[in-house]
C-alpha positions in Angstrom: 78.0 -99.2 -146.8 76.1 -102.1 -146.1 75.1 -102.0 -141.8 73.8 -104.1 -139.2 72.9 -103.6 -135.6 75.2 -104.1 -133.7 77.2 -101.0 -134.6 79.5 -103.3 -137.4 79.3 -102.0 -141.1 80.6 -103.4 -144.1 82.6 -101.3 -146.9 83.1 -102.9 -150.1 85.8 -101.5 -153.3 87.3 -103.5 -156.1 91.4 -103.0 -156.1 92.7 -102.6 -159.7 94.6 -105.5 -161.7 97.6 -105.9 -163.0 97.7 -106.3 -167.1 98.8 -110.0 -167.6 101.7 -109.2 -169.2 103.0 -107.6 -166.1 105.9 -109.1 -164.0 108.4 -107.8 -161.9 112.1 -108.0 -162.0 112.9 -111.6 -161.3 109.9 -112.7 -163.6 107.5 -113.7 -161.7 103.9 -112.1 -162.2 103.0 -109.5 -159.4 101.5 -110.0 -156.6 97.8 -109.1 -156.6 97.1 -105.6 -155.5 94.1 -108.0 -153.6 96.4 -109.1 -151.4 98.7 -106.7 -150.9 95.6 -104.7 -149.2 94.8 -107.6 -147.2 98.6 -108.0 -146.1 98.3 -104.1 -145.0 95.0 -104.2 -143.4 96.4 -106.4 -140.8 98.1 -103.5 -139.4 95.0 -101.2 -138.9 93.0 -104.1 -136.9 95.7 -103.3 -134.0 94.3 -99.7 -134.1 92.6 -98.9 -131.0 91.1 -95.4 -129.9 87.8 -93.9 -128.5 87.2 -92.0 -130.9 88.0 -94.4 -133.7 85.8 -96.7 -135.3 87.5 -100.2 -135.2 88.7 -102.3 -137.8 87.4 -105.8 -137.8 88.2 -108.0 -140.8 88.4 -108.1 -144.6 87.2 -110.8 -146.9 88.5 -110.7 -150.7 85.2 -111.9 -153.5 85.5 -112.4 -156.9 87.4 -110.2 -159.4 89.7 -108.5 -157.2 86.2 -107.3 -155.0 87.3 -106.7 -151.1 84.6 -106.3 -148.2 85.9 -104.6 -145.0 83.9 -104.8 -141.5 84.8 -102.1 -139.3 82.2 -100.4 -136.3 79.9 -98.1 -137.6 77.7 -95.4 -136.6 74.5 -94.3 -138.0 74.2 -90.5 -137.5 78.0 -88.4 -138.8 78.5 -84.8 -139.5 76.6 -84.2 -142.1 73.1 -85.4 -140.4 74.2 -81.9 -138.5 74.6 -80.1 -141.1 71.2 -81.1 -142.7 69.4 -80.7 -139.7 70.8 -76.8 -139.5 71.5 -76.8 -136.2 73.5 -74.1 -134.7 76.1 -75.5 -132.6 77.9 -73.5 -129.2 81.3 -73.3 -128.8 81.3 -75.8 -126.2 80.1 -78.3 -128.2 82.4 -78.2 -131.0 85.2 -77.9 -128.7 84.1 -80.9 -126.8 84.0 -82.6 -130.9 87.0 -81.1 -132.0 89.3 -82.2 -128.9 88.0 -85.8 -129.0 89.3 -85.8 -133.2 92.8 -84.3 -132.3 93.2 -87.1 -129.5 92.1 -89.5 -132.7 94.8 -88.1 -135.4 97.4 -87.2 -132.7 97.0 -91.3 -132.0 96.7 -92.1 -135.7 100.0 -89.9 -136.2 102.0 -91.5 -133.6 100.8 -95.1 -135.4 102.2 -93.7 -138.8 98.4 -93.3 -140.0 97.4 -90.4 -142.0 93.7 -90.3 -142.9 93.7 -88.3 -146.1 89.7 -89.1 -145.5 89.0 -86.8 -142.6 85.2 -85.3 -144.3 81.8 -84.4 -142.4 80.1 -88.4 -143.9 83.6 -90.0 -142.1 83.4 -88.0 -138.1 80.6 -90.4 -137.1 78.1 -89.6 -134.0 77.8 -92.1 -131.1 75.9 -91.7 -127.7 73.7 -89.1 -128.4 76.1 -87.4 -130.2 78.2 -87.0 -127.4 81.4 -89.5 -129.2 83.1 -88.9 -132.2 84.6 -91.7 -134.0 86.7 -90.9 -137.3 86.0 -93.6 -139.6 87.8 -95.0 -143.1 91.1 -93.9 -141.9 92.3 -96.6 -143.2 91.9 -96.2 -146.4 94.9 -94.5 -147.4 96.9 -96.9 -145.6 95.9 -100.3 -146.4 95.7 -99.2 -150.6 99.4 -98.5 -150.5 99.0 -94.7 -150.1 96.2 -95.2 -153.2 98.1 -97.4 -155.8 96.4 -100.5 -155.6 92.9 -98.7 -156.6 91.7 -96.9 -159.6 90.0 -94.0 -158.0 91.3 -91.8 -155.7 91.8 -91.5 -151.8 89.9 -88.8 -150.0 86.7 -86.3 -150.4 88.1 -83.3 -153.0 86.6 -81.0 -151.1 88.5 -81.6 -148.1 91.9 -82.4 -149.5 95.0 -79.9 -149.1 96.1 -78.1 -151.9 99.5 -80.5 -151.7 97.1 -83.7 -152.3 96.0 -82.7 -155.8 99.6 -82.0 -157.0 100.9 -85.4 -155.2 98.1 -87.2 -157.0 99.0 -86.3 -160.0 102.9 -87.5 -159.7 103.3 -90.0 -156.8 101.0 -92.4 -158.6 102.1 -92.1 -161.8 105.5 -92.2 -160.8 104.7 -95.8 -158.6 102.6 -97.5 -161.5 105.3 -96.3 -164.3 107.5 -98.8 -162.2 107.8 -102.3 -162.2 110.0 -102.2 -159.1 107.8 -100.5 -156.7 105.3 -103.0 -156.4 108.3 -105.4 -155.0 109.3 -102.9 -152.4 107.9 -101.0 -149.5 106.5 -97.4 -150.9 107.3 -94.8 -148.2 104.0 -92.8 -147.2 104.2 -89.9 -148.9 101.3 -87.9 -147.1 101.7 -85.9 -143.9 100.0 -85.1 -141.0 99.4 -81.1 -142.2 97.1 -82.1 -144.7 94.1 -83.7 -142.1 95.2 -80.6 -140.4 93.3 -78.3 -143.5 90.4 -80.9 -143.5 89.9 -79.8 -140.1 89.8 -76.7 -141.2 87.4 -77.2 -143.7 85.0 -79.0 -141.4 85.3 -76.5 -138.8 84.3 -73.4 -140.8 81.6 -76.0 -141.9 80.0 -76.6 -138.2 80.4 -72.6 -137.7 78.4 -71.6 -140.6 76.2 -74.6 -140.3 76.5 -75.4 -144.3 78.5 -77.2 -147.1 81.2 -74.6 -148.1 81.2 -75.8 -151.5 77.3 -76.7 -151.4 76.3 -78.2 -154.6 79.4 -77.3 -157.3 81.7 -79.6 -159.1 84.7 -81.6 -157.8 86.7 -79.1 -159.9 86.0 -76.3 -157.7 88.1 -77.2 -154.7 91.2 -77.8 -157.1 90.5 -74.8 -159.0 90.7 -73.0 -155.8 93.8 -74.3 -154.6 95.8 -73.7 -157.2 94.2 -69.8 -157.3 95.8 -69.5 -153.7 99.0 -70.6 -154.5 99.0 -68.4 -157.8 98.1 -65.5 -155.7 100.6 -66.3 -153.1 98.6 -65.8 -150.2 99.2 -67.5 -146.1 95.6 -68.5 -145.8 92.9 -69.6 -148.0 90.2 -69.1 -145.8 89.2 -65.0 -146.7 89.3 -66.6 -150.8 87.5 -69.6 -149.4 84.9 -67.5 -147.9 84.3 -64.5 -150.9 84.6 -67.3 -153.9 81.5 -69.5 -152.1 79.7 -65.8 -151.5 79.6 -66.4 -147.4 82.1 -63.5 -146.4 79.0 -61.7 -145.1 77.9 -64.6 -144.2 75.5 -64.0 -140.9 76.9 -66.9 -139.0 80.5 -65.0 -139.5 79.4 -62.8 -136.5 78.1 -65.6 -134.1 80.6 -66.5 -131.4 81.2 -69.8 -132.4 82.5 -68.6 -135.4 84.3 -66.0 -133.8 86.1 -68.3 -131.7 86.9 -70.7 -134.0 88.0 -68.5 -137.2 91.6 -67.7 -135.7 91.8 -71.1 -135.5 90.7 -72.3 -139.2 92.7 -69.3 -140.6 95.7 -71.3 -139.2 94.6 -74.6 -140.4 94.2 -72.9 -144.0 97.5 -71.8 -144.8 98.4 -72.6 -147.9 102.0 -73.5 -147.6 102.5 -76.8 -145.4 105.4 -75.2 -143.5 103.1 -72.2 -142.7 100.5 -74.2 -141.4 99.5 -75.3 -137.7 100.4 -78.2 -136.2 97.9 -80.8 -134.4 99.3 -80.3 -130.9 99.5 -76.3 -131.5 95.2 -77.0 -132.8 95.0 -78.5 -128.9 96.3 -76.0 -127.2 93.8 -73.0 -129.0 90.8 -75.2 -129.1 91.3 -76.9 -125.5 90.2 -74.2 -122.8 93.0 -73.7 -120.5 91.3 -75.1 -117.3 91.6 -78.7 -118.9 95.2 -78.2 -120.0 95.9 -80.4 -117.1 94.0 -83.5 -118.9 95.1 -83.2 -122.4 98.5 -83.1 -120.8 97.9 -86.8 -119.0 96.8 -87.8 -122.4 99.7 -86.9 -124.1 102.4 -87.9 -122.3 105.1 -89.2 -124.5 108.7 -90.1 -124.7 109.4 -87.4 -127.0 109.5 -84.1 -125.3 109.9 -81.8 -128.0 106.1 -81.8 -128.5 105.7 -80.9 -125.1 103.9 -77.9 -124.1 106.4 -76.4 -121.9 104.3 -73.4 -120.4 103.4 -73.6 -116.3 100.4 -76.3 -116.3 99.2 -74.7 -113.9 99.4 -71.4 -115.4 95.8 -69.2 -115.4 93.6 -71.4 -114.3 90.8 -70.6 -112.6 90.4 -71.8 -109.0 87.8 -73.9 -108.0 88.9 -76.2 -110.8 92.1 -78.7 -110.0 95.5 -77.8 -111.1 98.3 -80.1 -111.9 100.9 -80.3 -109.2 104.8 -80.8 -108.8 106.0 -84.7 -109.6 105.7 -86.5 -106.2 107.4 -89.7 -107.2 108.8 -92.2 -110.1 107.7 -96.0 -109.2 110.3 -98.6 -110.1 109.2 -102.1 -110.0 112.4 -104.3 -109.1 113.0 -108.2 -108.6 115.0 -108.3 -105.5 114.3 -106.2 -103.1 116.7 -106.9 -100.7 119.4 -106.5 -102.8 118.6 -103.5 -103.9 118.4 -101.6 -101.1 120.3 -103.7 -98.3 123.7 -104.3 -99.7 126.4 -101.0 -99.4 127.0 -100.7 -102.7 123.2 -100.3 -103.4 123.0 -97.3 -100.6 126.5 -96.0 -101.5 124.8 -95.7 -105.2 122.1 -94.1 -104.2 123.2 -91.6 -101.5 126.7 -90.8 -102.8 125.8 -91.0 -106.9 122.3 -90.1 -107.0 123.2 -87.8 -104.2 119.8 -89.0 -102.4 118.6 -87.3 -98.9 117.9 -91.2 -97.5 116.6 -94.5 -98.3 114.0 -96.0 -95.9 113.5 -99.6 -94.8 110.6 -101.8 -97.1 107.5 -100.8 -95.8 104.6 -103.7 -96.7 101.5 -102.1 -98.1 98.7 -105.0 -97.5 95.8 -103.1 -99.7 98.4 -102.5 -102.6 100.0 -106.2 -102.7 103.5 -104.3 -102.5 106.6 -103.3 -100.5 107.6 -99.5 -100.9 111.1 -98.1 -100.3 111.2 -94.4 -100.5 114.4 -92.7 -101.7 114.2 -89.2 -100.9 116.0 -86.4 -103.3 114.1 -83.1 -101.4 112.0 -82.5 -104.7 111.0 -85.3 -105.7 111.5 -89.7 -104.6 111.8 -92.9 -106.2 109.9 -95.4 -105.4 111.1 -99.0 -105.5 108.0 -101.4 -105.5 108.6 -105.5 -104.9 105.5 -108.1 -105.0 103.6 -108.8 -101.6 101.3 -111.7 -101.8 100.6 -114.0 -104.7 98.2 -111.5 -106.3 100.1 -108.3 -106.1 99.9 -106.1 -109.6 103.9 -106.2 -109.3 104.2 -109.8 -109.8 102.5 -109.6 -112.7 104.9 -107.0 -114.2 107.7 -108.6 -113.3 106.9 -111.8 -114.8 106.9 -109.6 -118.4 109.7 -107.6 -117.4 112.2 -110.0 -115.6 114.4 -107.2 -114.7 112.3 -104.7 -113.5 111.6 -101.1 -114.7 109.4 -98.0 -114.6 106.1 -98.9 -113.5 104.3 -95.9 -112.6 104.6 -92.0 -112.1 103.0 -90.1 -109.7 101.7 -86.5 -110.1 100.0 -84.2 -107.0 96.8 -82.9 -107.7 95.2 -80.1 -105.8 91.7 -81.5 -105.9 91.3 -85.0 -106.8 87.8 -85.2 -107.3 87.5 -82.6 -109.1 90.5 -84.2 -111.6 88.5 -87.3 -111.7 85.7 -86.4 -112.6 87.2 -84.0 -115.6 89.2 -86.7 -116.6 86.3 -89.2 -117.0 84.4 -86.9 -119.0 87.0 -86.9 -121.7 87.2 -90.5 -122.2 90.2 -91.2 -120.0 89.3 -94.2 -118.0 90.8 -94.8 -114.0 91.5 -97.6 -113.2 89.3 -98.3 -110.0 85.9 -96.2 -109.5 87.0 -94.6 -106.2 90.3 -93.5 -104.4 92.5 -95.5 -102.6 94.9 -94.7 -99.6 98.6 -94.4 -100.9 101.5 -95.2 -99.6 101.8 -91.4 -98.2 98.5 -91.8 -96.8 96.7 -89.7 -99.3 93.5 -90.6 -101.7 95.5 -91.6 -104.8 93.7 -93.1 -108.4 95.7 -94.6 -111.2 94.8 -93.5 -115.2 94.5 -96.2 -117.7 97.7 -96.4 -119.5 96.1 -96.8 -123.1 94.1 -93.5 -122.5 97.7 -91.9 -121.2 100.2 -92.7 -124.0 101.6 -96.3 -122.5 102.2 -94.2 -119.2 100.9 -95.6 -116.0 99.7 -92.2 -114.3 99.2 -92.0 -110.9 97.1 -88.6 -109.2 97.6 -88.0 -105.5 95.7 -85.6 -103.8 98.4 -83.0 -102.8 
């Protein structure tokens, strides 16, 4: 890794050649594994994330050579690990959230690392940012066939990534066809869950699990655990490397965190934790509320459907009930003025009322309220030529969702939580809503493509 800096470094590998001999099915020679990386890198530079390091560009030399600029960080992991420090709870937790939001992000991309290791968590502002770095890898090498060595550090790789080495590849380079057509990914998320694992019980007992041994030693281990049929590999993990009496074992990072890394250890994929169940046990419950914002998706079923609000402590803010959904639309007059638009709402919708347009100068916008007793629509329309609606309508010509709005109990409090973990607002102090309240809206790339909207309840 060559570096500069200005935080930019530059990762060079050669991808292996074709035999000249070699052409596909229509008989034409194949197209060079070179480029195909090239082609598929393009993909990762649209990869954005806090706590990633970003892809730049790539630049192909001579014989097949390919240098890749991505951001880069000096200090990673393993500086922490050489410099024995003994690290609270606190401050893993703090580590360990920010690389969840990373692969949770990376998953929902169709990313999987297969390179999570101590050298790749780099360390930024005074340690205080993680940024997972070579990611990428695994993608833009077509899932490891257009290279000659292998994808990922052995001795953080999932017992399932030695035995899909040893067939997916053989099976993809023993065909002529598969380099002419898209190769599915054939990793999964489960198996940067184990490295996590790995680099967890790492931090706790401040060393290398496997110090100074062989490669062989991690696969030799995996395949033990799945001869001896056991749910988790950390208690062999821990006798075989002689650390089971291990004095950090008894510290209380360690003893928080070992329930944890048991789960991420479990040898069978369909036994083992998933990233968003990881969350929830690392995550403290009085920040639920935030990694909730930061994880709002379309997809429910990942949702954690316990009370938000449930056991935390007070002083700290709780989420509150949905106050409103914000619908940006084009005409406002039509919408709300004609009969069949109030007949729509009030006899299909079954809504309490519908109010006039209300002009809200500080906003740029006109609000009509539709009241349903729990909850309201709000219908937004431009005011003024620099109102933040005009500008969505002009990319959505027929309107939509625009925003949603969830009570707080303490606002401050919920900003200043929120800003801590990297979720940026999108002003530096309330405003005065529509209701009159102190109201702050959430980046929408920090809160899943949701516009978020806290009021103060």
């Amino acid at each position: 890794m060559v570096v500069n800096n200005d935080h930019l470094g530059v990762n060079t590998f050669v991808a292996s050649s074709h035999g000249n001999d070699q052409c596909g099915t229509n008989g034409l020679p194949l197209t060079p594994n070179s480029i195909i990386i090239i082609g598929r890198f393009q993909y990762l530079k649209t990869v954005e994330h806090p706590n990633i390091c970003r892809y730049i560009d790539i630049r192909k030399g001579t014989h097949e050579r390919l240098l890749v600029v991505s951001e880069y960080y000096e200090r990673n992991f393993e500086c922490l690990i050489n410099e024995k420090q003994l690290l609270r709870v606190e401050q893993i937790q703090q580590w360990s959230r920010q690389i969840l939001h990373a692969l949770i992000y990376l998953q929902e991309k169709q990313l999987y690392t297969r390179n999570l290791s101590l050298k790749n968590i780099r360390l930024a502002q005074s340690d205080q940012i993680v940024k997972i770095q070579n990611y990428g890898l695994w993608h833009m090498t077509q899932y490891g066939t257009c290279v000659s060595f292998p994808i990922g550090d052995p001795f953080y790789l999932a017992p399932e990534c030695f035995a899909l080495d040893l067939t997916f590849k053989t099976f993809v380079t023993t065909s002529n066809s598969s380099y002419e057509t898209e190769i599915n990914d054939p990793a999964n998320a489960k198996s940067c869950v184990w490295s996590l694992g790995i680099i967890l019980l790492e931090l706790c007992l401040g060393q290398r699990l496997y110090g100074k041994q062989p490669v062989s030693v991690p696969m030799s281990t995996s395949v033990r655990c799945l001869k001896l049929n056991v749910r988790s590999a950390l208690d062999i993990l821990l006798r075989q490397n002689g650390l089971d009496q291990d004095e950090h074992l008894k510290r209380d990072t360690a003893q928080f965190f070992l329930p944890i890394i048991r789960k991420c250890l479990n040898v069978q994929v369909q036994d083992r934790t998933r990233m968003l169940n990881n969350f929830r046990q690392i995550v403290p419950r009085v920040i639920r509320p935030t990694m909730m914002l930061a994880n709002v998706r379309s997809n429910t079923t990942n949702v954690d459907k316990s009370p938000i609000s449930a056991n935390v402590p007070s002083g700290l803010w709780k989420l509150g009930r949905l106050n409103h959904l914000a619908v940006a639309v084009p005409n406002l007059g039509k919408t709300i003025d004609h009969n069949q638009a109030s007949s729509f709402f009030k006899n299909i919708l079954q809504a309490k009322s519908v109010s006039g347009a209300v002009p809200q100068k500080e906003h740029g916008v006109y609000t009509v309220f539709v009241e349903f007793g729990n909850t309201k629509i709000e219908l937004l329309h431009p005011l003024g030529d620099k109102s933040p609606i005009a500008n969505f309508l002009q990319k959505n010509k027929n309107g939509g969702i625009h925003h949603v709005c969830i009570e707080v109990d303490n606002l401050e409090a919920a900003i200043k939580d929120i800003r801590q973990q990297q979720i940026r607002t999108l002003s530096e102090k309330t405003q005065i809503g529509a209701h009159g309240k102190p109201v702050i809206f959430l980046h929408p790339k920090d809160c899943g493509g949701v516009l978020i909207e806290l009021e103060q309840a």
